[in-house]
N, CA and C atoms as an extended XYZ file, in Angstrom:
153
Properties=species:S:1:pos:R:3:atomname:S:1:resname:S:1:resid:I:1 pbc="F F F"
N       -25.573       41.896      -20.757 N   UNK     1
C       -25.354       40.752      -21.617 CA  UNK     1
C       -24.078       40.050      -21.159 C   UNK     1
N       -24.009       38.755      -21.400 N   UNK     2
C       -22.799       38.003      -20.567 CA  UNK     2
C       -21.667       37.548      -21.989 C   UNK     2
N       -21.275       38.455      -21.910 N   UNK     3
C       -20.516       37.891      -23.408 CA  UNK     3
C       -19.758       36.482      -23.225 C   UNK     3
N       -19.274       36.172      -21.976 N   UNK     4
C       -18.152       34.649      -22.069 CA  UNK     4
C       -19.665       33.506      -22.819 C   UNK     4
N       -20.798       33.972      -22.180 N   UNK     5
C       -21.956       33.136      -22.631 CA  UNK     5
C       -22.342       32.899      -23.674 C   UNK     5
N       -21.999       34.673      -24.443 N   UNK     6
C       -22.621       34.769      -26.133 CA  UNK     6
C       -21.763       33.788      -26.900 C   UNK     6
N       -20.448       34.146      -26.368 N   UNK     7
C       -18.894       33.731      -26.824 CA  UNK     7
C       -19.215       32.502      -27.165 C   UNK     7
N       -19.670       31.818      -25.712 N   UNK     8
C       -19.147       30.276      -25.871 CA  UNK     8
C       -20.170       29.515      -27.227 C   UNK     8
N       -21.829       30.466      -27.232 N   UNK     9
C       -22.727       30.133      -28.126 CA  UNK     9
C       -22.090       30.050      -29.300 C   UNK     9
N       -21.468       31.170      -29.777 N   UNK    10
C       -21.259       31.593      -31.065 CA  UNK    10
C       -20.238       30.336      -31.450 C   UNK    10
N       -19.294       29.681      -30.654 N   UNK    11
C       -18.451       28.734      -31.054 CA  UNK    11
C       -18.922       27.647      -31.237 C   UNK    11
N       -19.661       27.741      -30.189 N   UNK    12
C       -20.798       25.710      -30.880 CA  UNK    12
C       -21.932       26.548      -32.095 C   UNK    12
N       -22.058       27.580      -32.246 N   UNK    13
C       -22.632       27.518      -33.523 CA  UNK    13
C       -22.187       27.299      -34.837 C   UNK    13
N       -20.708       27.827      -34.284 N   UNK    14
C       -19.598       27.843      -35.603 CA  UNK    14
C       -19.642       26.254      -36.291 C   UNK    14
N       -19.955       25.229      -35.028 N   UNK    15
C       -20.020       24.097      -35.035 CA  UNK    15
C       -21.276       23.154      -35.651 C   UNK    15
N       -21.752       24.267      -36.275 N   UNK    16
C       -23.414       23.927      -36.603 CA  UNK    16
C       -24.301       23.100      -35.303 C   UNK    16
N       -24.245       23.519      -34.431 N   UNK    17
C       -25.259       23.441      -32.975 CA  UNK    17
C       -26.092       24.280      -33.553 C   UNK    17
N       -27.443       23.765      -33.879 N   UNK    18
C       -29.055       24.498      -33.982 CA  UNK    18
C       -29.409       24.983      -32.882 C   UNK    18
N       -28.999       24.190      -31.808 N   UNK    19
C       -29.634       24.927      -30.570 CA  UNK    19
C       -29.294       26.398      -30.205 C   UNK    19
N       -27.781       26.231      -30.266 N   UNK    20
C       -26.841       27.430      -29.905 CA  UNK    20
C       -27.382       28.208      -30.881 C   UNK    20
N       -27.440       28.384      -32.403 N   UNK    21
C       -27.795       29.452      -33.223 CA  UNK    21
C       -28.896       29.255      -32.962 C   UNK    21
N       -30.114       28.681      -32.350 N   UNK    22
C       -31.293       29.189      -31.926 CA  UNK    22
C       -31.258       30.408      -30.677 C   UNK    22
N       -30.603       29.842      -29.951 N   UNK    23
C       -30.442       30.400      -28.486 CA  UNK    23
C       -29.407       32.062      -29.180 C   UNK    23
N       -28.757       31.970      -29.689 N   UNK    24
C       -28.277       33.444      -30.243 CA  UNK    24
C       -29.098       34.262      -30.964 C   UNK    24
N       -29.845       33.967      -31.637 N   UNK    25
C       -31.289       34.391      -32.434 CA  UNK    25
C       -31.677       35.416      -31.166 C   UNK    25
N       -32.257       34.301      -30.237 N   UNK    26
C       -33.688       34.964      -28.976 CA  UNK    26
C       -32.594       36.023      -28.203 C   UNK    26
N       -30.709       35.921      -27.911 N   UNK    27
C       -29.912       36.837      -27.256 CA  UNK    27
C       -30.373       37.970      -28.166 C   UNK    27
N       -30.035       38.046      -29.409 N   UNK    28
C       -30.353       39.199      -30.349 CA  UNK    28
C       -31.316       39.842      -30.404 C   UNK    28
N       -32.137       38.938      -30.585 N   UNK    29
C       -33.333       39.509      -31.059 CA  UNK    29
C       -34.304       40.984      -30.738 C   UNK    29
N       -33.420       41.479      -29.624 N   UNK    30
C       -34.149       42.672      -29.415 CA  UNK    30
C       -33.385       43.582      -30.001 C   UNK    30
N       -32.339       43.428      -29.916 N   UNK    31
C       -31.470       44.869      -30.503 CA  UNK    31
C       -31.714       44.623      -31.940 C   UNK    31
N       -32.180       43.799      -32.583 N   UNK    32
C       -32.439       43.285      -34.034 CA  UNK    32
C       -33.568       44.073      -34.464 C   UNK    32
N       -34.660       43.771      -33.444 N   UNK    33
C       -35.794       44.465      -33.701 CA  UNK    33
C       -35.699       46.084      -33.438 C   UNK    33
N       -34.918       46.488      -32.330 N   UNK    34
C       -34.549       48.293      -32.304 CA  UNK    34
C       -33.737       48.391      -33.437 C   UNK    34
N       -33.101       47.896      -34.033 N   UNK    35
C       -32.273       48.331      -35.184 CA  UNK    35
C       -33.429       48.806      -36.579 C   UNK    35
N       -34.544       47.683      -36.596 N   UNK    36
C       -35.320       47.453      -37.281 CA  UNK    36
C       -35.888       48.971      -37.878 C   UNK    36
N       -36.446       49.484      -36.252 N   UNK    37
C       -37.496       50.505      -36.379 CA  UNK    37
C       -36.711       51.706      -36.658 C   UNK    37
N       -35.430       51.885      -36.507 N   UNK    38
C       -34.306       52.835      -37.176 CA  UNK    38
C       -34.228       52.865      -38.781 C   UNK    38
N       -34.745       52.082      -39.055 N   UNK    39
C       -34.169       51.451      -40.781 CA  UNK    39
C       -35.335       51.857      -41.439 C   UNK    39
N       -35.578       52.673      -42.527 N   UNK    40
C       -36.809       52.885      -43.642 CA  UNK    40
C       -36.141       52.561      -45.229 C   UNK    40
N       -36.782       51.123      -45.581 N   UNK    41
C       -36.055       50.537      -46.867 CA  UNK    41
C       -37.473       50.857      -48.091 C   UNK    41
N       -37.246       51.416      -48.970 N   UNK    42
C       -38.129       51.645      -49.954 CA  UNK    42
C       -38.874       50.417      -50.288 C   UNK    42
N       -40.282       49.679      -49.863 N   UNK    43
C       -40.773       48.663      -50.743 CA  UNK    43
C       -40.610       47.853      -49.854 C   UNK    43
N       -39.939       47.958      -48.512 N   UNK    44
C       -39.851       47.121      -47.911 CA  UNK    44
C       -40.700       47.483      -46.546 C   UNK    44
N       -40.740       46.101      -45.756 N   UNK    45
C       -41.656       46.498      -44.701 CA  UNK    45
C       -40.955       45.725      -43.733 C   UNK    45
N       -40.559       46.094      -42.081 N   UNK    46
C       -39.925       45.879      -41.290 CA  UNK    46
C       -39.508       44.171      -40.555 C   UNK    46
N       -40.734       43.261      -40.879 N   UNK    47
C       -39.915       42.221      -41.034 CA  UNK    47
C       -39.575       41.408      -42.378 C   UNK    47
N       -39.708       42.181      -43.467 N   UNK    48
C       -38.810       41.885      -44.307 CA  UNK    48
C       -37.159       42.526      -43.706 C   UNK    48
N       -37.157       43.488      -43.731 N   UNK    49
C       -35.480       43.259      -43.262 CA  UNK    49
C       -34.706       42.780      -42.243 C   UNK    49
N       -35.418       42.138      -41.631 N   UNK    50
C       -35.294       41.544      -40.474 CA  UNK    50
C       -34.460       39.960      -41.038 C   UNK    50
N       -35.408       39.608      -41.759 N   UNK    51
C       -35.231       38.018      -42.585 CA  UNK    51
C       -34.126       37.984      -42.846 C   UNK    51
């Protein structure tokens, strides 16, 4: 992962850039989803906690 890259995203997101918090979404999104399948929430179902 290139963090100066994540970095620079996360600051134009700070900036409300949709793109950038789009584009940080799809960086995440996998360790989001392995976090996911670690997690057992009573009543809940895995992309509910995701949301």
């Amino acid at each position: 992962m290139d963090y100066k890259y994540i970095e620079s995203l996360v600051k134009l997101a700070k900036e409300k850039d949709i793109e950038a918090q789009e584009l940080l979404v799809e960086e995440f999104k996998p360790i989001i989803y392995g976090l996911t399948k670690k997690i057992s929430a009573s009543g809940y179902e895995r992309e509910d906690l995701i949301i």
